[in-house]
C-alpha positions in Angstrom: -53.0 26.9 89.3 -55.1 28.4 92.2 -54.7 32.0 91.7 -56.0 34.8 93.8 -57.3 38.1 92.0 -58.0 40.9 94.2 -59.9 43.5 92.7 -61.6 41.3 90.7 -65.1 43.0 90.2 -62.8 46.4 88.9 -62.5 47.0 85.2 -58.8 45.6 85.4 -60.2 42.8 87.6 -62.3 41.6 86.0 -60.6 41.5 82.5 -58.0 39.6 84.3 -60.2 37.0 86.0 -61.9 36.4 82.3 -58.3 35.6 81.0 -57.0 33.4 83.8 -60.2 31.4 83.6 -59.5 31.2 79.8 -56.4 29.6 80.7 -58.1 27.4 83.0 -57.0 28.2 85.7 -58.7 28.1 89.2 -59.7 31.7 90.1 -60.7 33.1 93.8 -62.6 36.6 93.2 -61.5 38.7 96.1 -63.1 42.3 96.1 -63.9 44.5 99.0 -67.6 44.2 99.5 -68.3 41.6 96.7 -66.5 38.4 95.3 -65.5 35.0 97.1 -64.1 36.4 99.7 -64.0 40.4 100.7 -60.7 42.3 102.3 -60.0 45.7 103.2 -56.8 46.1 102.2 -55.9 49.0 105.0 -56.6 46.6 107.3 -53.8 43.6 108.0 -56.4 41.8 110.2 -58.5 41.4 107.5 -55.7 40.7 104.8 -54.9 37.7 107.8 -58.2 36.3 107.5 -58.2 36.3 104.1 -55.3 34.0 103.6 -56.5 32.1 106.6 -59.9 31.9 104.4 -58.6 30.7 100.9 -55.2 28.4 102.0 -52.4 27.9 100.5 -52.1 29.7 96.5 -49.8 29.3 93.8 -50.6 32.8 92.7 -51.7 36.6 94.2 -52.4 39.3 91.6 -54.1 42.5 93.1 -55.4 45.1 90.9 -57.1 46.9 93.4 -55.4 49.8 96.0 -56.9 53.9 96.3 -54.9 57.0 95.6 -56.2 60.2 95.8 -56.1 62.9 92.5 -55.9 66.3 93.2 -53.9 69.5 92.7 -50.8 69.9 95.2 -52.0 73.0 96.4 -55.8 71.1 97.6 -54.3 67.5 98.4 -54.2 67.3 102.3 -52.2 64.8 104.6 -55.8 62.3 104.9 -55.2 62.4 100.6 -51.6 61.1 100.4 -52.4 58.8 103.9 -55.2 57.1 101.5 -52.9 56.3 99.0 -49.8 55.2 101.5 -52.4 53.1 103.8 -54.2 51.4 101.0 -52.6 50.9 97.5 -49.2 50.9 99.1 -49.1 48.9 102.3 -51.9 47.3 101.3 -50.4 45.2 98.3 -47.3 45.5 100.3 -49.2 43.6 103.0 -50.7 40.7 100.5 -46.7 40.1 99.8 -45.9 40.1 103.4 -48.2 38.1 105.1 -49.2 36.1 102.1 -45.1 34.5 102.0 -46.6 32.3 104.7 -49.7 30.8 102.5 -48.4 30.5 99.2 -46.7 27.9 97.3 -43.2 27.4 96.4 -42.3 28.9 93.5 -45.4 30.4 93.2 -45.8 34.5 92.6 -46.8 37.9 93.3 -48.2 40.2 90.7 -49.4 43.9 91.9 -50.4 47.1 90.6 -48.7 50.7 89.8 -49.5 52.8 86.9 -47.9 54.8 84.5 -47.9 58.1 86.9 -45.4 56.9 88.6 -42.8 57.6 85.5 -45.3 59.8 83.0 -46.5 62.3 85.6 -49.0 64.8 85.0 -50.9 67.7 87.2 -53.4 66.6 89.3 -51.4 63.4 90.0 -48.3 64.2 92.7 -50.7 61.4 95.4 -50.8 59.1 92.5 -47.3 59.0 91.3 -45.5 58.7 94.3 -47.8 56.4 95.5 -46.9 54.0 92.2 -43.3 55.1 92.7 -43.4 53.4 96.0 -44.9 50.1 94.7 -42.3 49.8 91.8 -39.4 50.7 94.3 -41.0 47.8 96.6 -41.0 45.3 94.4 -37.6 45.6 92.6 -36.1 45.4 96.2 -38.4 42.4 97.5 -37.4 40.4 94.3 -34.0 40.0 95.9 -35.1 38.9 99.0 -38.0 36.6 98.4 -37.6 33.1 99.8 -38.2 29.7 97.7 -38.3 30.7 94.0 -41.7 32.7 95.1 -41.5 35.6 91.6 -42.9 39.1 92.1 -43.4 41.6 89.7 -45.7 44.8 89.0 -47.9 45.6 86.2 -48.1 49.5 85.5 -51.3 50.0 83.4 -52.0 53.2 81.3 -55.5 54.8 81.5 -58.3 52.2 80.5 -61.1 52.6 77.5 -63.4 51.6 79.2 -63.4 53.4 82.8 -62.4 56.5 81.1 -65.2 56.4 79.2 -67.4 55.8 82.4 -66.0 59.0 83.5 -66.8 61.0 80.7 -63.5 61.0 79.1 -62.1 61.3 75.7 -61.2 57.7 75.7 -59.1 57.6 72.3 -55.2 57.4 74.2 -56.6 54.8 76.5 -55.9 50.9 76.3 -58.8 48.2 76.7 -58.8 46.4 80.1 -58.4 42.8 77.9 -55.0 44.3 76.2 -54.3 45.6 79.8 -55.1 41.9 81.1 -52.1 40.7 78.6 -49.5 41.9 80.9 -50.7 40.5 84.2 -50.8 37.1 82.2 -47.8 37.4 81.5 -46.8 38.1 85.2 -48.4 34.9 86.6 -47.3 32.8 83.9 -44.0 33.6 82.7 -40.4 33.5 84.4 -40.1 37.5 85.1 -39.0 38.6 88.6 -38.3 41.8 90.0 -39.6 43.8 87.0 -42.3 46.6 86.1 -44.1 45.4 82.8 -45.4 48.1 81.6 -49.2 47.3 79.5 -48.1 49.0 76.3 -45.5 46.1 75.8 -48.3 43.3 75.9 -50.8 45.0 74.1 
């Protein structure tokens, strides 16, 4: 399959990219500066000449989207805009305008996290941005022409970026376990569902 991966050159990203390759499978590395092909994914122009770019897909997984952490007392309007403009309508956007370049009964696969139903302080931006994504998705499954599948992955906290950070990173998950799901996305027969990393791992 030709299968777009935006975010590829993230932890998640690229973890995922190793796997579909493993698979064989013909991989376009999106990212926002580096990659095949760059998009900013506030920016529906750009998300246009993207798809314009690559052609006709059978498969767009996006890993990739920015949401602001911060306490709800500090977190201003700009912080929850971030989240809304880029991780939400973002991916919401590669599912829009993407309909018109992929394949029949190809698929969608995008990106939440486990905020959005495990919240924690620090993370009101975060979880109702994921929220949003989930609630997205469950509804476009029912209205999503030609057999085309869409799903979301909701990834805990990874090893390996919370170890760049500094952090204790004993409850996290490594990005290849984390990978599992997203394969399972783009190659299975799920639609409409939130597949949560922990169930792949």
């Amino acid at each position: 399959m030709k299968l777009v991966v935006v975010g590829a050159s993230g932890t998640i990203g690229q973890a995922v990219v190793k796997k579909l390759l493993s698979r064989r499978h013909d991989v376009i590395k999106v990212g926002h500066k580096g990659g095949d092909f760059q998009v900013d994914l506030a920016s529906t122009d750009s998300i246009r000449r993207l798809y314009e770019q690559i052609g006709p897909v059978d498969a767009v997984v996006c890993t990739a989207g920015l949401a602001k952490f911060g306490s709800l007392e500090d977190l201003t309007d700009s912080d929850y805009l971030l989240g809304l403009t880029n991780k939400v309508m973002g991916q919401v956007n590669l599912v829009r305008i993407g309909l018109n370049h992929i394949k029949h009964k190809g698929s969608f696969t995008l990106t939440s996290g486990v905020l959005s139903r495990e919240p924690m302080k620090g993370g009101s931006s975060v979880s109702m941005v994921n929220g949003a994504i989930e609630a997205f998705v469950g509804a476009a499954a029912l209205e999503i022409p030609h057999g085309i599948r869409i799903n979301v992955v909701s990834p805990v906290f990874v090893k390996e970026a919370m170890e760049a950070m500094g952090m204790d990173s004993s409850s996290g998950m490594s990005a290849e376990k984390v990978a599992n799901a997203y394969m399972e996305s783009v190659e299975g027969k799920r639609n409409g569902e939130i597949l949560d990393v922990r169930s792949f791992a």
